[in-house]
C-alpha positions in Angstrom: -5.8 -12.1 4.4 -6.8 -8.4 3.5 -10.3 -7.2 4.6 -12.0 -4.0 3.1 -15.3 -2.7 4.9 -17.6 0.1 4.0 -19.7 2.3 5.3 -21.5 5.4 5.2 -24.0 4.2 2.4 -27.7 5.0 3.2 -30.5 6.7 1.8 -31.0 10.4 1.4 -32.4 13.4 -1.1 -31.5 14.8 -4.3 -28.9 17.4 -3.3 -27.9 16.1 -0.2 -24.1 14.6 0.7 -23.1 11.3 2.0 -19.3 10.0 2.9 -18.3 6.8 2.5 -15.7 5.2 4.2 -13.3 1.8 3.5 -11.2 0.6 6.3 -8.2 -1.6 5.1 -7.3 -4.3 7.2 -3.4 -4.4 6.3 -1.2 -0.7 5.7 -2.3 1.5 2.6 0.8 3.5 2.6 2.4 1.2 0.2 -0.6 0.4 -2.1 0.1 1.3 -5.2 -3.7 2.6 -5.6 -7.5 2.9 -3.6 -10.5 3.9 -5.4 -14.1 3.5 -5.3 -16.7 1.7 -8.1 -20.4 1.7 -8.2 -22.7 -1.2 -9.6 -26.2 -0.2 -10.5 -29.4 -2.7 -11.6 -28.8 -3.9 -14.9 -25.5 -1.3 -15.4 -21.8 -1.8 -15.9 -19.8 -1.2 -12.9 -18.1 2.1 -13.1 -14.7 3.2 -11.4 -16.2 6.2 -9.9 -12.6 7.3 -8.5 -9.3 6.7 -7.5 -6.4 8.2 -6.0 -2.5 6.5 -6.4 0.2 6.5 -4.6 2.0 10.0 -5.4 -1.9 11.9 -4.7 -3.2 11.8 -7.7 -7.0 11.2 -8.6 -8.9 10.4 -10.8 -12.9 11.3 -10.9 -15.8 9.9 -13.6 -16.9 12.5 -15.7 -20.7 12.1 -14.1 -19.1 12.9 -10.5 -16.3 15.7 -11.2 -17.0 18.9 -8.9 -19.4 16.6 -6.6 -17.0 13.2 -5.1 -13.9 14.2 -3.6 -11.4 10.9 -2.8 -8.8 11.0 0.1 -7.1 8.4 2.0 -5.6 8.4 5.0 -2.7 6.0 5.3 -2.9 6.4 9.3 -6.2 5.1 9.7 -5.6 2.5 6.6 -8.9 4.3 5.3 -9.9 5.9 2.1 -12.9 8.4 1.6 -15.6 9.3 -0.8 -17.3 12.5 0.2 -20.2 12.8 -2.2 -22.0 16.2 -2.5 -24.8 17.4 -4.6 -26.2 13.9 -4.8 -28.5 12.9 -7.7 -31.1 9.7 -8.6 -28.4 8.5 -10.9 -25.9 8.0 -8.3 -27.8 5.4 -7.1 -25.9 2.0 -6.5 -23.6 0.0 -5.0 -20.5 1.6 -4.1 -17.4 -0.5 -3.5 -14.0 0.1 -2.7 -10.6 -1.4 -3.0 -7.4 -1.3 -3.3 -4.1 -2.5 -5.2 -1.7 -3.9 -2.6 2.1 -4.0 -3.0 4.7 -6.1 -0.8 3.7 -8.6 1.0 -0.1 -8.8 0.3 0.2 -8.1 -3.6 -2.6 -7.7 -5.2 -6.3 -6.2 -5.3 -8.7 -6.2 -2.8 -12.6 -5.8 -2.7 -15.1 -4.4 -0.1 -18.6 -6.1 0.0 -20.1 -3.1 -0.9 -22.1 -0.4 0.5 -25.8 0.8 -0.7 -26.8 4.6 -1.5 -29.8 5.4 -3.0 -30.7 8.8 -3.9 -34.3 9.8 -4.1 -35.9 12.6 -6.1 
């Protein structure tokens, strides 16, 4: 069984910063990735970032220069710091992550709310 749960989400201004955070119930050091998608009213969900096993990320065009993505493999967490916040970053933000070894597979967070106001 592999658990994901979120936090950090809240409500704040246009402009300000939020960081979410996913802890990972089994290791992330193997896993071959951990990102973060957002689901807004009426809206696809949208892969907001990622980052893969050798450090690499990947960042949505609407969030480059504002989300940064770490992990950290220690704590079995992974990070969205989210600066320079805007109304259209409102949503649901979930994590998750593609195991390897034992626990193959991906996992899902049940999500955590941020809602931006203007």
């Amino acid at each position: 069984q592999v658990q994901l749960v979120e936090s950090g989400g809240g409500l704040v201004q246009a402009g300000g910063s939020l960081r979410l955070s996913c802890v990972v119930s089994r290791s992330i050091s193997s896993a071959n990735a951990l990102g973060w998608y957002r689901q807004a009213p009426e809206k696809q969900r949208e892969l907001v970032a990622r980052i893969i096993s050798d450090g690499s990320t990947f960042y949505a065009d609407s969030v480059k220069g504002r989300f940064t993505i770490s992990r950290d493999n220690a704590k079995n967490t992974v990070y969205l710091q989210m600066n320079s916040l805007k109304p259209e970053d409102t949503a649901v933000y979930l994590c998750y992550t593609d195991l390897t070894l034992t626990y193959r597979g991906r996992y899902w967070g049940q999500g955590t709310q941020v809602t931006v106001s203007s």
